[in-house]
N, C-alpha and C positions, 0 to 999 in steps of 0.2 A: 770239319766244316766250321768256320769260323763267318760268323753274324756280328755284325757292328751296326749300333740303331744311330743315323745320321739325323744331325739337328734340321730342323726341320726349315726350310727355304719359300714362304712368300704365300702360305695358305690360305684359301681364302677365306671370308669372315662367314662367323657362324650361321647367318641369315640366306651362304647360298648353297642351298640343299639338294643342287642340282646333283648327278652323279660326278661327276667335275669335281664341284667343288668338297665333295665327301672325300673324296679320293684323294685331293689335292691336303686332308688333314690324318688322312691314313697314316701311320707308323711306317718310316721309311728306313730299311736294311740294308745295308752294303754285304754282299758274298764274294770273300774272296775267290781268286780264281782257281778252280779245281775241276779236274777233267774226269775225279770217280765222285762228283758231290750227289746223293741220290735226295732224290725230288720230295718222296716218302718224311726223311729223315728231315729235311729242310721245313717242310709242313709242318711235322707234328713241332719241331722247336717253336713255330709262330704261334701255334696254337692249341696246342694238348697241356695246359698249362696246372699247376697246383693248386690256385686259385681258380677266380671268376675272371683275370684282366685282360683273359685275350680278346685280341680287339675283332671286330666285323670283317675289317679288309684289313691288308697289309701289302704295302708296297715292297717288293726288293728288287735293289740295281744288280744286271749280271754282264760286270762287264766282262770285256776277255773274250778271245774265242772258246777258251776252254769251256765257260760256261754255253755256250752255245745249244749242246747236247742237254743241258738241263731243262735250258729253258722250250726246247721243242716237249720235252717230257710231260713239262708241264701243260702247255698249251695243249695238248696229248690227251693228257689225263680231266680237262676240261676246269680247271681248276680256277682260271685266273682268265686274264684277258690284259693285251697287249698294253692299251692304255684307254684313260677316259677325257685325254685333253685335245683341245681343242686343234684342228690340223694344222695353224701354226707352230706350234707348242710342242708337234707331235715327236720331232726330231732331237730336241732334248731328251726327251721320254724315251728314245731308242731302246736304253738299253732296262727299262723299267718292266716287271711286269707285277698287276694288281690282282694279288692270292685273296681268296674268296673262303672262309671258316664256314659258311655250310657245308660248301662246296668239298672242302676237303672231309669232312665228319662223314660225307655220304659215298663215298669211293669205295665200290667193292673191292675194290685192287690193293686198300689198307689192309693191315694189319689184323685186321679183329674179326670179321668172320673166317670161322674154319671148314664150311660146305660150300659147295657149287649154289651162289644164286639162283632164285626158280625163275624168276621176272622174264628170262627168253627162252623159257619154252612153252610150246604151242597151247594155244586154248583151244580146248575142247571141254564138252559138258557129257554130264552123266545124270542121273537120277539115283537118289539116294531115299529112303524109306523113311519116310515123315519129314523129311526135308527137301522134298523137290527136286528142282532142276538145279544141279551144282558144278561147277568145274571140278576135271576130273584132274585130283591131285597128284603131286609128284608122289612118288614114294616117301615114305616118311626117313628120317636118319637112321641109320640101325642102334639099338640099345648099345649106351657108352659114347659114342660119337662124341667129338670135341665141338658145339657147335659155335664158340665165340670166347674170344681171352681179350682183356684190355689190360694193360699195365695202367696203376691208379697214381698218377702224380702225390697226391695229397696223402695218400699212405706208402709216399717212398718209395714207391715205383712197384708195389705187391701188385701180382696178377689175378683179377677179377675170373673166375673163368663158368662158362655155362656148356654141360654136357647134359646128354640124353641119360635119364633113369634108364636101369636095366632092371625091369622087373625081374631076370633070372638072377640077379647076383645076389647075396648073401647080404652083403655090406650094405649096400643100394638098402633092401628091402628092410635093414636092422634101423638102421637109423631113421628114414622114415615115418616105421612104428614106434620108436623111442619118444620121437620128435609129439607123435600124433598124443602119445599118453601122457605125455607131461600135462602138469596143471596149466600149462600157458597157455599151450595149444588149444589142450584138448576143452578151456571156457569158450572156446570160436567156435572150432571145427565139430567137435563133441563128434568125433570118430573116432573115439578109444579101442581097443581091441589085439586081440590078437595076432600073432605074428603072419598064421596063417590067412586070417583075414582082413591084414593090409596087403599081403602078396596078391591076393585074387583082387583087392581094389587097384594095385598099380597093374597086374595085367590087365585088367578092364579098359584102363587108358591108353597103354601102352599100345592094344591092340584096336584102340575109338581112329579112325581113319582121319577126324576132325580135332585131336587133341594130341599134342607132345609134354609130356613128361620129364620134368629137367631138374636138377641138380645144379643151385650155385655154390660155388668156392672161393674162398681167401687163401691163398698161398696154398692148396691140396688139402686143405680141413673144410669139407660139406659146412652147408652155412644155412642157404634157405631150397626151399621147395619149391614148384612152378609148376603149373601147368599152362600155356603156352596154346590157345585154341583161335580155328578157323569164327569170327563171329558171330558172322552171318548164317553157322547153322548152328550155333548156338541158341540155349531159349532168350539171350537179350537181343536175339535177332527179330522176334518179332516184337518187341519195345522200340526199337530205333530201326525206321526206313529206312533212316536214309545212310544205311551201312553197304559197303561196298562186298562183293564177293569176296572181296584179297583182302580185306580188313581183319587183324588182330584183337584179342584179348588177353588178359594175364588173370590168373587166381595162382597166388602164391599163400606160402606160411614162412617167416624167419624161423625157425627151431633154434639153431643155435645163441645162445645166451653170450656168448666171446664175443659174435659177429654185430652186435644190437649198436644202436646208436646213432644220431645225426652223419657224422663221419661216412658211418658205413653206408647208409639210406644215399647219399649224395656218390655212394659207389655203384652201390647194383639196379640203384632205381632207372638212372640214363643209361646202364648198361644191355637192361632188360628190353628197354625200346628200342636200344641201340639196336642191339640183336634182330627186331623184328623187322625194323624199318630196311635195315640194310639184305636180310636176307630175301625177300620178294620188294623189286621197288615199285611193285604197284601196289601195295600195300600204301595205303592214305590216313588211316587209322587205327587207333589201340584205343579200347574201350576198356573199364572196371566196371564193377558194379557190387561194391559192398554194401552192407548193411548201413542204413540214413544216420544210424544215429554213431557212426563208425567214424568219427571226425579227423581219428589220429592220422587214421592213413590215405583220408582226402588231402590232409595237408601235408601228410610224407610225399605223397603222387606230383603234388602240385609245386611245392618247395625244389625235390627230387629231379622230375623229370618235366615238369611244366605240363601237369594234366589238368582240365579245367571242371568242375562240376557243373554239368549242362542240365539237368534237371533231377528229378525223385520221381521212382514211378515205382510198381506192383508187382510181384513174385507171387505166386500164390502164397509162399511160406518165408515173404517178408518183404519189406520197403525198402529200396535201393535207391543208392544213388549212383548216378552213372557218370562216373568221369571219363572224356574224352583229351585222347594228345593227338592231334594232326601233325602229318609228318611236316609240313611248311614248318607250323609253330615250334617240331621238336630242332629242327637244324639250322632253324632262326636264332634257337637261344642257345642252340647247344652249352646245356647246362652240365657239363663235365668238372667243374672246378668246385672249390667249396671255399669257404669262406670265415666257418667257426672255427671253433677251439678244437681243438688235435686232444685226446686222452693223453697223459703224460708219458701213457709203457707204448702207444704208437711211433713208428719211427718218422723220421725226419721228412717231410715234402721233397722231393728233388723240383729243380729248378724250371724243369723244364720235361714235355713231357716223352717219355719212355717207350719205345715202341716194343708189345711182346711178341718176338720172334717165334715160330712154330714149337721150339724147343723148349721156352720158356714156360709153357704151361705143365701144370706140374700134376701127376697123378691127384686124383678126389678123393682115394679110399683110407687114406693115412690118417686123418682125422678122425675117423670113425668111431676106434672103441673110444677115442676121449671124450668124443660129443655125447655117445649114445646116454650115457648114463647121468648127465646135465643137458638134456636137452628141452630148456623152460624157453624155447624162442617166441617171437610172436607173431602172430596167422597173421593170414590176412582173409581170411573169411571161408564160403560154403567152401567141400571139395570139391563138388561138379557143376556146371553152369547152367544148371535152373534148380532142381529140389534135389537134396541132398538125400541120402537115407535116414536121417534125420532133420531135423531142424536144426541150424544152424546159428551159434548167436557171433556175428559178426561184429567183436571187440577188436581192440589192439591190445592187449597183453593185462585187461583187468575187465571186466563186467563193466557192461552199459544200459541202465534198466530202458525197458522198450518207452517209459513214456520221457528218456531225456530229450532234450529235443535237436535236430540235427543241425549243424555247425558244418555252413557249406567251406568248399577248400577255396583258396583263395583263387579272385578270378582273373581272367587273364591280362586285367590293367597290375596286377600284384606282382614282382619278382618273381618266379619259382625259384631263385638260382640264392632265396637268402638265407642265412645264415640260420635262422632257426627254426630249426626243426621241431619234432617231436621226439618225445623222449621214446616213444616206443613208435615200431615201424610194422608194415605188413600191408598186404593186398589182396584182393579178390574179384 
């Protein structure tokens, strides 16, 4: 597929902000003509980029009959829209059609989730034991399950990928606990312990009807933790009303020390909501709620994936802050790119971005005996979502005495998509 960006022809002046005239300053492509050009592959080059530059909208001319078949594809896929000029005007514009970068970011029919969608099947409610009147959920994934792979422009096309813990595996359950006893960890989580008694904590979750258990990867070398829960019957459900039944949360830990860094954070953090947003799309939002004085990874959140720190409120067993991402704001900004400085032994950005094929994702377990034995990652806070079996001190990768004072993340007039980060990363 061959893309050629055409000088741009008679756009209007900045001041007219109509849909028009935006449109009329969109990045405009010429595609050659090709009768196998897939629609997928054309997207992700305008917009899955190594950087921050992909733009909002983007024009491309398709001329040719051959293009023809693309362009219903598109129109298909709900991507783009015919044109925005005026009816005069419109016949020029024939052969144009205006691609849409949320639009494409939120397309189940991409590349990146690896389960069936839940968003079209039937609602029905249950009652659940201290939790009320709840919708009665899908089945959960089976232990292992692939549920999302992205190829990472900016780390050269390496696949990002998130599967389901298997509390029965060996591997699953060693690294974990490796992860959990290290000193890095275990100053957040302070759930040190035995092998056997992180096995009966991840079956606990495994088997919680309201919590998924996950595993992320760089290249088949485990990297951080997840747990992945229903909100609103979580205990920050009863802090925030106004949470939707399909609303998300995340509490994670980085464990791996190889994987740590801005770079990385600017990987799995958009990856992670990527995940959620696209897997139910009535899913409206993803909540945190780490410890207040937890600054590093308000601003990993907000930098990362464009989460906002909406207020500090009460746990019995500590003061949180609650960062919110609504899905408008996350496919608004789709903050997929990055912007800093690359570690010198990462390899090279590719150009453009990389779509990872089914095949590409690559077993999680090969990493394992390397990590287990350095495994100084850093948390991101409690392990379950309200009191811990201990108290919990939610740092990012060093001690935070309780009376520092909290350092909200930046707010939603701030970039999330800039360049620097925090040195150390994590969530809860």
């Amino acid at each position: 597929m061959s893309l050629t960006l055409v000088p741009p022809s008679s756009p209007r002046p900045d001041d007219d902000n109509t849909p028009p005239g935006r449109a009329s300053r969109a990045p405009l492509y010429a595609l050659a003509d090709s009768a196998d050009a897939d629609p997928l592959a054309l997207l992700a080059a305008l917009f899955d980029t190594a950087d921050t530059t992909a733009p909002e909208w983007a024009r491309v001319r398709l001329p040719g009959p051959g293009l023809s078949g693309l362009r219903e594809k598109l129109l298909a896929l709900g991507v783009g829209v015919p044109s925005f000029a005026p009816r005069a005007d419109a016949d020029a514009d024939a052969g144009e059609l205006l691609l849409l970068r949320e639009a494409f970011w939120q397309l189940p029919q991409g590349p990146w989730l690896r389960v069936p969608p839940t968003s079209g099947l039937p609602r029905a409610h249950t009652y659940a034991a201290g939790k009320g009147r709840v919708p009665l959920r899908p089945a959960k994934p089976e232990p292992g399950t692939l549920l999302y792979a992205r190829a990472i422009p900016h780390l050269g096309g390496e696949v990002f990928t998130v599967r389901v813990l298997d509390a029965g595996s060996a591997p699953d359950v060693a690294i974990f606990s490796a992860w959990q006893n290290s000193p890095r960890v275990a100053a957040a989580w302070r759930q040190t312990g035995t092998l056997e008694e992180h096995r009966a904590y991840l079956e606990a979750s495994q088997n919680d009807p309201h919590v998924v258990p996950v595993l992320g990867s760089f290249g088949g070398e485990d990297a951080l933790y997840a747990e992945l829960y229903w909100a609103a019957e979580d205990s920050v459900g009863a802090h925030v009303p106004h949470l939707d039944v399909f609303d998300r949360g995340i509490h994670l830990l980085v464990g791996s020390e190889k994987h740590r860094g801005p770079h990385r954070v600017a990987a799995w953090a958009p990856s992670l909501a990527h995940a959620l947003f696209l897997w139910d799309a009535r899913t409206q939002r993803i909540v945190m709620e780490p410890r207040a004085t937890n600054a590093k990874i308000a601003r990993c959140m907000a930098r990362g994936a464009g989460f906002v720190h909406t207020r500090t409120f009460d746990f019995p067993h500590k003061r949180a802050a609650l960062l919110e991402l609504t899905r408008e704001r996350f496919f608004a900004l789709a903050p997929f790119g990055f912007d800093g400085e690359l570690p010198a032994a990462e390899p090279e950005p590719v150009a453009t971005g990389v779509l990872a094929e089914p095949d590409d994702a690559p077993p999680t377990a090969d990493g394992v005996a390397e990590q287990s034995g350095t495994a100084e990652g850093v948390n991101s806070g409690d392990a379950n979502d309200g009191i811990p079996p201990t108290e919990v001190s939610n740092t990012v990768g060093e001690d935070v005495a309780p009376s520092t004072p909290a350092v909200a993340a930046p707010t939603e007039a701030e970039s999330p998509r800039a360049s620097e980060h925090a040195a150390d990363e994590s969530s809860k």
